[in-house]
C-alpha positions in Angstrom: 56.8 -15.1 -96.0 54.9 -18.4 -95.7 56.7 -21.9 -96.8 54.1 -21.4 -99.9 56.3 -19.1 -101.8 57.0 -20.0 -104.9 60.9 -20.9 -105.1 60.5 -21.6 -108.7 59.5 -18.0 -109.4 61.6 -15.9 -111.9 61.0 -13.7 -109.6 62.7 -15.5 -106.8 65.9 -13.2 -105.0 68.6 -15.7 -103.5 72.0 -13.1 -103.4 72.0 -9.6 -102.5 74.7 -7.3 -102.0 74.3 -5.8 -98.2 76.6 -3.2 -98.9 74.2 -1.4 -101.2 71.4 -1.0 -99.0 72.1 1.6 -96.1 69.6 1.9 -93.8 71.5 5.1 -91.7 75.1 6.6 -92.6 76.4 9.2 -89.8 79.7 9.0 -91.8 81.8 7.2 -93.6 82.9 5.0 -90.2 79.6 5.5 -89.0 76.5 3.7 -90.8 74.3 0.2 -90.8 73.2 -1.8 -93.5 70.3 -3.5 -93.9 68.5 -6.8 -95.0 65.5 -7.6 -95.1 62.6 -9.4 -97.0 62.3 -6.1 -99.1 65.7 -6.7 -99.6 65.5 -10.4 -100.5 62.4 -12.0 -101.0 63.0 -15.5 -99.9 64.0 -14.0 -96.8 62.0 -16.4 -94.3 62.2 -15.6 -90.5 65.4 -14.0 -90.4 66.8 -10.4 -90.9 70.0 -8.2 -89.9 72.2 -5.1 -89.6 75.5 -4.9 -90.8 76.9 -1.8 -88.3 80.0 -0.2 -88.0 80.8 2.3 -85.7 84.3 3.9 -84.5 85.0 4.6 -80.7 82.4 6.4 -78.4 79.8 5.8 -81.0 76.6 4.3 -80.1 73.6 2.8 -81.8 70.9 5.1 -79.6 69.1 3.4 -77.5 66.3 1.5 -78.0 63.8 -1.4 -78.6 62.8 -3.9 -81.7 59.1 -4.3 -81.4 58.9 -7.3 -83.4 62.1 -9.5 -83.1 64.7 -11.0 -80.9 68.1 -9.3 -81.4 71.6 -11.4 -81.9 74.6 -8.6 -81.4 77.6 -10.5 -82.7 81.1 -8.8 -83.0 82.9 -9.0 -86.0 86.1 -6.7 -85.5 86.6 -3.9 -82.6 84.8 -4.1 -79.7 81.5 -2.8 -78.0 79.8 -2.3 -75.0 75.9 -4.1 -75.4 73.9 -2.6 -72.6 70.3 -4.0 -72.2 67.5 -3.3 -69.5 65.7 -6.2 -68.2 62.3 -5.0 -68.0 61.3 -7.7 -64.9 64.3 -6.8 -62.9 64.6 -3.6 -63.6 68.5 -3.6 -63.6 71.0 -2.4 -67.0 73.1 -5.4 -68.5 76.3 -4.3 -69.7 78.3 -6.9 -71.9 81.3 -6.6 -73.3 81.9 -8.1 -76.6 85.2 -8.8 -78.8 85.4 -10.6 -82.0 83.4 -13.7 -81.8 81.5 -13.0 -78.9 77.4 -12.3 -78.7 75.1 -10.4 -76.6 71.5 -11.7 -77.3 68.8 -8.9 -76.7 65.1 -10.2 -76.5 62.3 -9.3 -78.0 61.1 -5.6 -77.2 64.0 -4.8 -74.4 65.5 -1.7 -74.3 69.2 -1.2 -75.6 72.2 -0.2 -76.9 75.8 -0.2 -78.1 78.4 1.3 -77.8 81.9 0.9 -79.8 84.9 1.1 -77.6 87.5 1.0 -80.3 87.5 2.6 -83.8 86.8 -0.1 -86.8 83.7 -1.9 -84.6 81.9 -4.5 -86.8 78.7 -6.0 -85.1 76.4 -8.0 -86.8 72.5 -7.4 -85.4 70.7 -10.7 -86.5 66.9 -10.9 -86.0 64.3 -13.8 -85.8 61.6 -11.6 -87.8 62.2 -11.0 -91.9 62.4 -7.6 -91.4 63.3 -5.7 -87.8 61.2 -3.1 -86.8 62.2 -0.3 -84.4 61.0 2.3 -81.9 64.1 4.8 -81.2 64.7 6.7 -78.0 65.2 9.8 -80.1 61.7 9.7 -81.7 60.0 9.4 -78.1 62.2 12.1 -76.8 61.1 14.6 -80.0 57.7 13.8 -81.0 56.1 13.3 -77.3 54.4 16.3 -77.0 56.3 18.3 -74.2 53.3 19.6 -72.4 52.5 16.1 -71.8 56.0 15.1 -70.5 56.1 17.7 -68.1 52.6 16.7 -66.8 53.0 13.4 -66.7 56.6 13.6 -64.6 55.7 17.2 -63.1 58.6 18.8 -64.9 58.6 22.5 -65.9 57.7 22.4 -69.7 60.0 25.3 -71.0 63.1 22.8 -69.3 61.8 19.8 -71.2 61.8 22.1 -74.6 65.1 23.4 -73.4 67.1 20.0 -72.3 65.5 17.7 -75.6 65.9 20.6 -78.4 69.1 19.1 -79.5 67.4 15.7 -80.5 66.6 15.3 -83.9 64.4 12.2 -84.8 65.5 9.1 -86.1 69.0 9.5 -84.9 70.1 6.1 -85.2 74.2 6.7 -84.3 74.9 9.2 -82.1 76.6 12.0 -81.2 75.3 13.9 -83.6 78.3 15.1 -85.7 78.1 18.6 -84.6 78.3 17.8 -81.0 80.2 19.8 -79.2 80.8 17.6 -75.8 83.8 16.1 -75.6 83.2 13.8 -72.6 83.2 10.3 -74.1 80.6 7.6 -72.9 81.0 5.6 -69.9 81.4 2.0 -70.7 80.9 -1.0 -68.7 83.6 -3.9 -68.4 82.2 -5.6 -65.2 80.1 -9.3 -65.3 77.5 -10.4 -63.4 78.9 -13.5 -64.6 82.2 -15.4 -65.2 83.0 -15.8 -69.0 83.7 -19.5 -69.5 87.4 -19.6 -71.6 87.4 -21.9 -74.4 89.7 -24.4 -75.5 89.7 -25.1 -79.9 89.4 -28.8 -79.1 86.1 -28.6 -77.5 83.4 -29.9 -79.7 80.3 -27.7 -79.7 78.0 -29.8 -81.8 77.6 -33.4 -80.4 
């Protein structure tokens, strides 16, 4: 939305209720919200996900096409893993309550909660974030080309991905029947900085 709109419009959206507009629900401790421009139409350059997510479950991975990605941590805690595509090396952060991973634009990523009751809050630079899941390349890549393109056998490819059903969002699936939980990563490549209340952060 340009700064032309029209703020004196009837038509003009200021509130909205995030809690009415799910974007996935796995379950009832399992689901994102969504807003958006669609959502609220003086939306100008910013957009989010509201996600909750209870232990072992991750938001599949995956990359926002269009838009920077804020992960803040509400309540619980997660695991943010991101690949840096010029180093080639995974990022794993762990976040708590008031803590942020920051995912740029187009990286490849995920989270996953490590206790039950996880709140993150996805904020984006783009009014509305666009997505490319790791589930829809794994289904809708034609396997034939797969298995030429990585010299696989085709029939394992059909075998191994079967289970993946587009558009996952959360996984596992419900009916999963492994019970080996996720690894998680608690190690740095840096040293988290401890702060004191006192310090001032905006002079």
């Amino acid at each position: 939305m340009s700064d032309s709109f029209d703020y004196t419009s009837p038509s003009a959206q200021f509130f909205f209720d995030v809690n009415t507009s799910p974007l996935f629900i796995k379950d009832e401790q399992n689901y994102i919200n969504v807003l958006g421009r669609k959502q609220l139409n003086t939306l100008n350059g910013s957009s989010l996900l509201d996600i909750f997510l209870s232990r072992s479950n991750a938001v599949e991975p995956h990359y926002h096409q269009n838009a920077a990605e804020l992960v803040y941590c509400i309540s619980g805690s997660a695991t943010v893993s991101i690949l840096n595509p010029f180093t080639k090396q995974f990022l794993h952060y762990f976040i708590t309550p008031g803590q942020v991973a920051n995912v740029p634009q187009g990286w490849w990523h995920y989270e996953i909660a490590t206790t039950d009751n996880t709140h993150l809050l996805a904020i984006f630079d783009a009014p509305n974030p666009e997505v490319v899941l790791g589930s829809d390349i794994l289904a809708l890549t034609p396997a034939n080309v797969m298995a030429h393109t990585y010299c696989m056998d085709e029939t394992q490819w059909k075998q191994v991905t079967a289970p993946v059903e587009p558009s996952t969002y959360i996984g596992p699936p419900s009916n999963c029947t492994r019970h080996q939980p996720a690894q998680t990563y608690y190690d740095y490549s840096y040293t988290q900085p401890v702060y004191s209340p006192q310090q001032q952060y905006w002079q």
